[in-house]
C-alpha positions as CSV (number, residue, x, y, z in Angstrom):
1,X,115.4,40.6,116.1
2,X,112.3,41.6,117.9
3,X,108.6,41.0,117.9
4,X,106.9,43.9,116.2
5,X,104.3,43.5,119.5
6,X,107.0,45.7,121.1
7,X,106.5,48.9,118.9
8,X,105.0,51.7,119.7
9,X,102.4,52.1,116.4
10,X,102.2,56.1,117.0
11,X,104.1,58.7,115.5
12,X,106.5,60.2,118.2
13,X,109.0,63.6,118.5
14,X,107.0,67.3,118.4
15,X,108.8,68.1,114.9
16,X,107.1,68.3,111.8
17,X,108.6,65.5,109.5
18,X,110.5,66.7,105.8
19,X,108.9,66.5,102.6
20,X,110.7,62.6,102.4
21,X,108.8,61.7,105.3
22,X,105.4,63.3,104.5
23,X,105.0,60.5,102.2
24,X,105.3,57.9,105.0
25,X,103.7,59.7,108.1
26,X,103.5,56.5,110.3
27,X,107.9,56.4,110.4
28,X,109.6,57.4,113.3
29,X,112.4,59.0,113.0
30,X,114.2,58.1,116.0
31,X,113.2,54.5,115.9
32,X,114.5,54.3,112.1
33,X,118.0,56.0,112.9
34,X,118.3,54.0,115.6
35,X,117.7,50.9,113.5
36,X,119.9,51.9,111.1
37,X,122.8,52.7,113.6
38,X,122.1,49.0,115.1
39,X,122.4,47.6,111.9
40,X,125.8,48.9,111.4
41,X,126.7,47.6,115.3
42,X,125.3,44.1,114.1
43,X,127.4,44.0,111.0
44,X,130.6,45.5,113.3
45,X,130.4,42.0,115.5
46,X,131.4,39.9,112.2
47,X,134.6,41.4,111.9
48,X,134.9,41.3,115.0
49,X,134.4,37.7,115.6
50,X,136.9,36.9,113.1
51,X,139.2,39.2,115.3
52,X,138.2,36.9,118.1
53,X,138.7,33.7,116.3
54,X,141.9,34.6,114.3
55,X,143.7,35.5,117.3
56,X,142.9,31.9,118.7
57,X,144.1,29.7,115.7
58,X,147.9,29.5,115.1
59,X,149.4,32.0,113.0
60,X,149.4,29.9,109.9
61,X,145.6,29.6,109.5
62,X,145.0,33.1,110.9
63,X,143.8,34.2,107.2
64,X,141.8,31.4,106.6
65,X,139.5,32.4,109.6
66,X,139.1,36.4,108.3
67,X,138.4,35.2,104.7
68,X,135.5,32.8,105.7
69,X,134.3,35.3,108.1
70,X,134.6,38.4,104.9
71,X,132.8,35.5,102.8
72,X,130.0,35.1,105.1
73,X,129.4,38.8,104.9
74,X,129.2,39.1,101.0
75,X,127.8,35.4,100.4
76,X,124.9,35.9,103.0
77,X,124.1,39.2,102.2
78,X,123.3,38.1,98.7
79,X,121.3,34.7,99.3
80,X,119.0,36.8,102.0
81,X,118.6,39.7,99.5
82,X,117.3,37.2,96.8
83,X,115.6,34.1,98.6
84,X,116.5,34.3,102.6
85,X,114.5,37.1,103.6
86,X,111.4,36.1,101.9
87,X,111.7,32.8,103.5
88,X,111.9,33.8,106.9
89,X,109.5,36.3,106.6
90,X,107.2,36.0,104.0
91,X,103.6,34.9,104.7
92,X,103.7,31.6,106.7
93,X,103.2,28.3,104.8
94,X,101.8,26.4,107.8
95,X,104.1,27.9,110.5
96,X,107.3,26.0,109.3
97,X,108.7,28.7,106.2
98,X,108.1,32.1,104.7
99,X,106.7,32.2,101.0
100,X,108.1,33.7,98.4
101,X,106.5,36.8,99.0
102,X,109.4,38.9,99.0
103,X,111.6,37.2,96.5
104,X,114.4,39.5,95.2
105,X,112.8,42.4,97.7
106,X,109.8,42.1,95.6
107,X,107.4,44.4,97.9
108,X,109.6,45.1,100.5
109,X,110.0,49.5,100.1
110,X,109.9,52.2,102.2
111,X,106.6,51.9,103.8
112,X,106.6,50.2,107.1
113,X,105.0,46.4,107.7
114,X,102.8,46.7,110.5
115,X,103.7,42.5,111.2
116,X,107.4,43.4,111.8
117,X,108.0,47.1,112.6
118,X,105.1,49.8,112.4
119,X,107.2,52.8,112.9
120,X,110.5,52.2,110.6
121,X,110.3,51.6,107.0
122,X,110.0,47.9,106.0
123,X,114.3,47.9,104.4
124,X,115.1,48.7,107.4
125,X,113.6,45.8,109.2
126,X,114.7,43.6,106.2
127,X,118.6,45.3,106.8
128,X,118.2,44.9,110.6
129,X,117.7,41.0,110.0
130,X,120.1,40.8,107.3
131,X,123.2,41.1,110.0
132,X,121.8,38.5,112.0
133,X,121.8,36.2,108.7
134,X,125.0,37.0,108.0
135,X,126.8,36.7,111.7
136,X,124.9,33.4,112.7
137,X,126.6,30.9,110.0
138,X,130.0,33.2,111.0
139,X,129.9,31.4,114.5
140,X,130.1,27.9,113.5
141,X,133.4,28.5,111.5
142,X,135.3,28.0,115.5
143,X,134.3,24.4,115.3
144,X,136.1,23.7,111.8
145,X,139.0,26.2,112.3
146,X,142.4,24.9,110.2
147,X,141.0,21.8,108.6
148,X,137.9,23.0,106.3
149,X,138.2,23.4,102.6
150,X,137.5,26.6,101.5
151,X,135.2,25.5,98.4
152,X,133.3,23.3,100.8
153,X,132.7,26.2,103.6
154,X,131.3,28.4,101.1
155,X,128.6,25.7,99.6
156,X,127.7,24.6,103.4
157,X,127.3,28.1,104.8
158,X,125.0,28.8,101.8
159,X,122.9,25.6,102.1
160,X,122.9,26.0,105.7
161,X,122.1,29.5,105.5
162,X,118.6,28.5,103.5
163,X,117.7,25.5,104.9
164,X,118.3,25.6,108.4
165,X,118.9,29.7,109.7
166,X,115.9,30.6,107.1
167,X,113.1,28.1,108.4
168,X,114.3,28.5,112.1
169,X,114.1,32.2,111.8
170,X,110.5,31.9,110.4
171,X,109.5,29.8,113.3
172,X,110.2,31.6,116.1
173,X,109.9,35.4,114.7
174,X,108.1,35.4,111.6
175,X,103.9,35.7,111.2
176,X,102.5,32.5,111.7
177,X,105.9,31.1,112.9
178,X,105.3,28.3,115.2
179,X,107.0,28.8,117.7
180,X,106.0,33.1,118.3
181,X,102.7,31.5,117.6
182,X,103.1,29.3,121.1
183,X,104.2,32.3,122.9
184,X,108.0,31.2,123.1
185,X,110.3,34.4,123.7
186,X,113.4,35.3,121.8
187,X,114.0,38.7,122.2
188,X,117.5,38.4,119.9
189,X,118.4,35.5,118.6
190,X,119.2,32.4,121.4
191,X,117.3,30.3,119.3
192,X,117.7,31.1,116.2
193,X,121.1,32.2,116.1
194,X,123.3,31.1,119.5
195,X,121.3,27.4,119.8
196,X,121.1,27.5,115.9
197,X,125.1,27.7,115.5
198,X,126.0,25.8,118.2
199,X,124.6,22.7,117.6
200,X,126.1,23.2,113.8
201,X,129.6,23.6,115.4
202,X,129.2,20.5,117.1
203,X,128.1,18.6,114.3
204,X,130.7,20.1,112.0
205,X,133.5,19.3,114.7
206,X,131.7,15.5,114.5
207,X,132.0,15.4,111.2
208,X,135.3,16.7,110.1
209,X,137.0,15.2,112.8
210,X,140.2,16.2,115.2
211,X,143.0,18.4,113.9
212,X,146.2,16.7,113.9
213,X,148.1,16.3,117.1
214,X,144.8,16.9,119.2
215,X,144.7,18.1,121.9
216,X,148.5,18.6,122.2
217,X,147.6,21.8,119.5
218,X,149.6,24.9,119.7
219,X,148.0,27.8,121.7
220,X,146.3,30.8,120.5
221,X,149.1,32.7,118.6
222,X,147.5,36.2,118.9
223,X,145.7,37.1,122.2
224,X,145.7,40.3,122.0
225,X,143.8,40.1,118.5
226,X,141.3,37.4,120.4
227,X,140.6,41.1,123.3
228,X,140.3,43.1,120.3
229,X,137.8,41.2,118.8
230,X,135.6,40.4,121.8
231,X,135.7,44.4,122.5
232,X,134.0,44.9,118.8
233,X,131.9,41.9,119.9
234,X,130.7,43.3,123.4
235,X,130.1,47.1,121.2
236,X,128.6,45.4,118.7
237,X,125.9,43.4,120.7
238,X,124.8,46.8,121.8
239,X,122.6,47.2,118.4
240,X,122.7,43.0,118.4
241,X,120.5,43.0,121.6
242,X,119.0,46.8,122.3
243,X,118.2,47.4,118.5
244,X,115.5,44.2,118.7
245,X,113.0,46.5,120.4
246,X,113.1,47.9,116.7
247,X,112.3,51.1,118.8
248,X,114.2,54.1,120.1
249,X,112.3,53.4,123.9
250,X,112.4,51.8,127.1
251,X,112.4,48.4,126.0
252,X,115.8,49.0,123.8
253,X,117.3,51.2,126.9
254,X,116.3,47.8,129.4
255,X,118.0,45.4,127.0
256,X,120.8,48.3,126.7
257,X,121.5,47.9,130.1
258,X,120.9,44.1,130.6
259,X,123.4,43.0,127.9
260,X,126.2,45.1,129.2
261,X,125.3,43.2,133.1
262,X,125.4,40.5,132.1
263,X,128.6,40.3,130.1
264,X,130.7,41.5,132.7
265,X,129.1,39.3,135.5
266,X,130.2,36.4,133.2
267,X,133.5,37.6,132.8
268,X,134.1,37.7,136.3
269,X,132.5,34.7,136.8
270,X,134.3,32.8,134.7
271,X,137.3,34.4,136.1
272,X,136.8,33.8,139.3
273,X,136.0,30.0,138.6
274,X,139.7,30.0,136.9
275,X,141.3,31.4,140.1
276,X,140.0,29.0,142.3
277,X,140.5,25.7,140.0
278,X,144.4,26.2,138.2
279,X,145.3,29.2,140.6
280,X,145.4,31.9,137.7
281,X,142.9,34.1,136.1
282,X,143.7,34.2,131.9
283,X,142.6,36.5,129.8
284,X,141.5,33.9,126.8
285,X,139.3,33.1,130.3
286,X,138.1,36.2,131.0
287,X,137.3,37.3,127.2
288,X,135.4,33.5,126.9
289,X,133.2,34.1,129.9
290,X,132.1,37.8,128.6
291,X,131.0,36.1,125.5
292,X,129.2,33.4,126.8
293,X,127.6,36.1,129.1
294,X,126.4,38.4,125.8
295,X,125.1,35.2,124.3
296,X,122.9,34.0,127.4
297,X,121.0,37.3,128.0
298,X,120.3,37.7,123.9
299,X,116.9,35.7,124.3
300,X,116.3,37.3,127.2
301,X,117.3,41.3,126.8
302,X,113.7,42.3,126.4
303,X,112.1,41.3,129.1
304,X,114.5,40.6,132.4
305,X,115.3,43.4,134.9
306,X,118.6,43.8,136.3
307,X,118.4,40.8,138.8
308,X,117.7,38.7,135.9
309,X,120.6,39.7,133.9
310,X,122.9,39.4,136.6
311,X,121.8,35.4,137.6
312,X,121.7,34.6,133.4
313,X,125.1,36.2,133.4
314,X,127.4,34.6,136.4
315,X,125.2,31.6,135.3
316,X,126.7,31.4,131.6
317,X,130.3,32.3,132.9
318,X,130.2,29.1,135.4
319,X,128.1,26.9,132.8
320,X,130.0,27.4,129.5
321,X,133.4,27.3,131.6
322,X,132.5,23.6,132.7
323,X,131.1,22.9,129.2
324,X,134.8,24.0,127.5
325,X,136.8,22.4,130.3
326,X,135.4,19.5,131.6
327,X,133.0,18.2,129.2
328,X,134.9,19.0,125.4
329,X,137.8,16.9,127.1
330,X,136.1,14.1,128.1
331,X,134.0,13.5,125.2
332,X,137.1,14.1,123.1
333,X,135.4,16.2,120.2
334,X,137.8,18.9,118.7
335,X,135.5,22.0,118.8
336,X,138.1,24.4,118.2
337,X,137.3,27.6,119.3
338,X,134.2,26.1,121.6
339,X,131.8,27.5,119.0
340,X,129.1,24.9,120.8
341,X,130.3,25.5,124.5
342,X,129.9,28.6,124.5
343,X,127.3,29.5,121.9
344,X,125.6,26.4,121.6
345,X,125.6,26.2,126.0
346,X,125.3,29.5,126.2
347,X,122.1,29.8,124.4
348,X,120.2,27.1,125.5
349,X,121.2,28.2,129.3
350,X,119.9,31.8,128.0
351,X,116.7,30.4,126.5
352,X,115.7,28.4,129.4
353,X,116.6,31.8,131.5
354,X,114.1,33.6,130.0
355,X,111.6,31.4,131.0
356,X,112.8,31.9,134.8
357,X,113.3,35.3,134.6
358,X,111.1,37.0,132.0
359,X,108.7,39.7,134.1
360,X,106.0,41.2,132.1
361,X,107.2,44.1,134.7
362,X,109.7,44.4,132.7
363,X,108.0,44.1,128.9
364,X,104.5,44.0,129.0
365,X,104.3,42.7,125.6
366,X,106.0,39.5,127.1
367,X,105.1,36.7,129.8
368,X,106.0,36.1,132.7
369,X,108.8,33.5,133.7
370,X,108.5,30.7,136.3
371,X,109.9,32.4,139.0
372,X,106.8,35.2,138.3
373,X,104.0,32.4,138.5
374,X,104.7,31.7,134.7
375,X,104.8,27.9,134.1
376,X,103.3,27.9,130.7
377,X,106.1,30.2,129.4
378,X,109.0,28.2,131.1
379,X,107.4,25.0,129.4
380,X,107.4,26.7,126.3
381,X,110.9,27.8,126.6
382,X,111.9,24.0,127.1
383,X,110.6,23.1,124.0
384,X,111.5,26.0,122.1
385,X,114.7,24.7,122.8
386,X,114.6,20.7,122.2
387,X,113.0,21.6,118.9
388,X,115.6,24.2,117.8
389,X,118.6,22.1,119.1
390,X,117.5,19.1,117.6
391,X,116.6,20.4,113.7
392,X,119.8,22.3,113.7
393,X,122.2,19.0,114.9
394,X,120.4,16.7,112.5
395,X,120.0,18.8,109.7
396,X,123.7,20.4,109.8
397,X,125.1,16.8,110.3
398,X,123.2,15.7,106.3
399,X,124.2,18.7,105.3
400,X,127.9,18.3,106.2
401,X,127.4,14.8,104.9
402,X,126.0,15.7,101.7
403,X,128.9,18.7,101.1
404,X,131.4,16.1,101.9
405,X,129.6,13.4,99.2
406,X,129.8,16.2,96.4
407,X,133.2,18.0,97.3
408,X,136.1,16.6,99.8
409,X,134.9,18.4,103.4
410,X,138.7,18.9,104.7
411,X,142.1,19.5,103.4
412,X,144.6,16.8,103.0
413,X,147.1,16.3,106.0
414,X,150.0,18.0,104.2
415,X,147.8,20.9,103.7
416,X,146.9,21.1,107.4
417,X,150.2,20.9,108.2
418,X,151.4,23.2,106.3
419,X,148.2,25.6,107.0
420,X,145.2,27.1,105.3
421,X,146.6,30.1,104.5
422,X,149.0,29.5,101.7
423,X,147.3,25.9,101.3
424,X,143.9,27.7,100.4
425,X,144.7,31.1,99.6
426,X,148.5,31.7,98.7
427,X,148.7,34.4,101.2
428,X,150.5,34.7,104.9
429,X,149.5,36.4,107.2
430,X,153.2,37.1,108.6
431,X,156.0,37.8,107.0
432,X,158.5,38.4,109.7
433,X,159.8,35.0,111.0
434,X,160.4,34.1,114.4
């Protein structure tokens, strides 16, 4: 997602548009193919997350974690074609939710919406932010990885998905929103979707509880699934981070080049910080820090230059690596596949980035971060954050509370043991034994 203060509002490219177009002389072209085609990148990183997280649960619950992930996909895509989008981005009800505006797509055609995207018609912007809906409440399945009930992942994710993704969105990047409306910057989602789902995780791994035999759990049971997936991952952020200029220009090639920087400089930071600590590089290590490094500079992908992304990304490798190894153990939560260290660190390091780093140099529609004279912004930045982390914790705790009052939250211990995939879904995902 991007502010629609980064679009250019003029019709660009020297050819005459088709008859289609005639009809809607203010769309771009370029900027509306290249919305689409990030749309379809953005929708790639869901499967490719459950790649990522399948390959890390034992092979017994390796189904369970593709199915929620599939569900997310068709269960989201519904609730923000009917109700979600219109609350996140219909007209502001003092700064805190959208209105109904847009119920059902009511209004939303092919004309653009000058608030959002002047170039690209308005489905487009409402598809664009449809994969974001659908990818956030995907993270927080690695905190209750083989113990959830299926029945009470579905009525969470959709609860969550309309009281807590919805308003949050509307804060920070709808009209009125808040949050925009103070200046804070979130170029692609550390707010709204990496702080958003990380302090979920942790409240759903509060919740629900340790697996049995934490922490003596068996290791990931497919790493070469876990690489695949954070490949799709890394290609998919490409239209995750560069499509939220919403614009086929220099502010989508910047946050092109950004994302990819700062992934690999967390990789091999994280890496490096392995090496020196147990001795050995590992490639669950190496595939962790790239992720954290692709969540850090999301907030900040519009509007940090290449020195920027570099510090955000060695800085999320090193952070979320001491988050996962040293703080997880000691507080003894079971946050299975560190959906909070590295999302939930990983965007609050990012968010608090941006306000160090952001250069209106870089994104004039922007502001300029503390280490550019900007105080205001990094001030805003903090608070952006303490609001976002705390509303998501507290309100994903009562709603894991209130699932669990109305439907039992976690399989029985038999069913664990056995694991989700025939327990939930009568299926294996093996069927050679060895």
């Amino acid at each position: 997602m991007a502010w629609g203060l980064l679009l250019p509002q003029s019709f660009a490219g020297g050819r005459q548009p088709t008859a289609a177009i005639r009809k809607h002389p203010v769309i771009n072209t370029a900027d509306t193919a290249w919305v689409l085609v990030s749309s379809a990148l953005v929708l790639l990183m869901t499967p490719g997350l459950a790649f990522f997280y399948g390959g890390l649960v034992r092979k017994k619950n390796v189904l369970s974690v593709l199915m929620q992930c599939v569900m997310i996909m068709c269960l989201i895509t519904v609730q923000w074609t009917l109700l979600g989008y219109s609350l996140a981005f219909g007209s502001s009800h003092g700064g805190l939710i959208g209105g109904l505006d847009f119920l059902a797509l009511r209004g939303v055609g092919l004309d653009p919406n000058a608030e959002y995207a002047g170039t690209i018609p308005h489905q487009a912007f409402m598809a664009f932010q449809m994969m974001f809906a659908i990818i956030t409440p995907a993270l927080i399945v690695g905190a209750f990885a083989e113990r959830i009930r299926f029945g009470a992942f579905c009525v969470f994710s959709l609860l969550w998905a309309t009281l807590v993704y919805d308003p949050m969105a509307h804060w920070v990047w709808g009209a009125g929103g808040w949050l925009r409306n103070l200046g804070a910057l979130d170029f692609a989602g550390g707010t709204v979707v990496h702080i958003n789902a990380g302090m979920a995780a942790l409240a759903a791994a509060l919740v629900l509880g340790r697996r049995k035999g934490y922490p003596d759990t068996s290791p990931p049971h497919n790493l070469p699934f876990a690489v695949l997936g954070a490949g799709l991952l890394w290609f998919g952020w490409f239209g995750f981070n560069s499509g939220s200029a919403l614009a086929a220009n220099g502010v989508a090639v910047n946050a092109f080049l950004v994302t990819h920087v700062a992934a690999a400089a967390a990789g091999l930071s994280w890496a490096l910080i392995e090496w020196l600590i147990i001795r050995r590089p590992t490639v669950l290590g190496i595939i962790s820090g790239v992720v954290a490094g692709l969540v850090a500079i999301t907030p900040a992908a519009g509007f940090v230059g290449i020195g920027g992304a570099l510090a955000i990304g060695a800085g999320a490798g090193g952070i979320c690596y001491l988050a996962v190894s040293l703080v997880k153990s000691r507080l003894g939560y079971d946050d299975s596949l560190d959906a909070f260290g590295v999302h939930g660190i990983g965007g609050i390091w990012g968010a608090i980035a941006t306000g160090l780093w952001a250069s209106t140099a870089v994104n004039p529609a922007g502001a300029n971060g503390l280490f550019y004279g900007g105080i205001k912004l990094f001030g805003v930045q903090l608070l952006a954050v303490a609001v976002s982390a705390v509303y998501s914790f507290g309100a994903s705790y009562l709603l894991f509370r209130l699932v669990g009052a109305i439907v039992p939250l976690r399989v029985s211990e038999h069913d664990e043991r056995v694991g989700l995939d025939l327990t939930q879904h009568r299926e294996a995902g093996y069927t050679l034994i060895d």
